[in-house]
C-alpha positions in Angstrom: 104.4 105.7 125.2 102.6 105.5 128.3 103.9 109.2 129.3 102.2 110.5 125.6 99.0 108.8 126.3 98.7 110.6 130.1 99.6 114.1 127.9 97.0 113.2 125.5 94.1 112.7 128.4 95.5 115.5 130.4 95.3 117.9 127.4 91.9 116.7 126.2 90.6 116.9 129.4 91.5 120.4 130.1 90.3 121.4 126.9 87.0 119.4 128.1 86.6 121.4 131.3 87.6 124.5 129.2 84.5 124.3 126.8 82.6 123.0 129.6 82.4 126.1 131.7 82.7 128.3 128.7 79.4 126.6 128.2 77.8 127.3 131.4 78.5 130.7 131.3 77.7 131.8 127.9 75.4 132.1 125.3 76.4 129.3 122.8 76.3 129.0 119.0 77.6 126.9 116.1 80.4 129.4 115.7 81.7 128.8 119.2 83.2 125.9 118.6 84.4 126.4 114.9 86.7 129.3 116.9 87.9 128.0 119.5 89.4 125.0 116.9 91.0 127.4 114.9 92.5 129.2 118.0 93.9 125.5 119.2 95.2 125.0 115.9 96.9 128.2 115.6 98.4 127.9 119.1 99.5 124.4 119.1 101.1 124.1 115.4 101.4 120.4 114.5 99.0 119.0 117.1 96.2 117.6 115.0 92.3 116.4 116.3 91.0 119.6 117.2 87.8 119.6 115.1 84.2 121.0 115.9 83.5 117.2 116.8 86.3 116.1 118.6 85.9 119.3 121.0 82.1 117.9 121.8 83.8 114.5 122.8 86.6 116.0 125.0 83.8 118.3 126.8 81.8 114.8 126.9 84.6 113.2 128.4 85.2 115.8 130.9 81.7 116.2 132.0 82.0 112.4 132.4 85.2 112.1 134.5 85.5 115.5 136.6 83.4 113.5 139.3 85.8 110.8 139.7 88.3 113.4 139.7 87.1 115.2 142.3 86.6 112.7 145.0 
């Protein structure tokens, strides 16, 4: 159990940090997101939670976390 919740948190953050330099980089609409959830959902069949909103919360929790990563 404990080993699934460390994949979950490493996955989500890496998806974070993903959308969070996409973002920095590039010119962002509402589409952006809505793609990049189907492309998680086509590449990781059977995962679930990768919706426009839970992409803004793992790129939240990044943004909040890489710091203390960091140091």
């Amino acid at each position: 159990m404990i080993q699934a919740n460390k994949d979950s948190l490493a996955l989500n953050y890496s998806i974070g940090g993903y959308i969070s330099c996409r973002k920095q980089t590039s010119h962002w609409g509402d589409k952006v997101l809505d793609t990049i959830s189907s492309q998680l959902q086509q590449e990781l069949p059977g995962l679930r939670g990768f919706t426009k909103s839970n992409l803004k919360k793992m790129c939240v929790f990044y943004e909040g976390w890489k710091r203390v990563f960091l140091e």
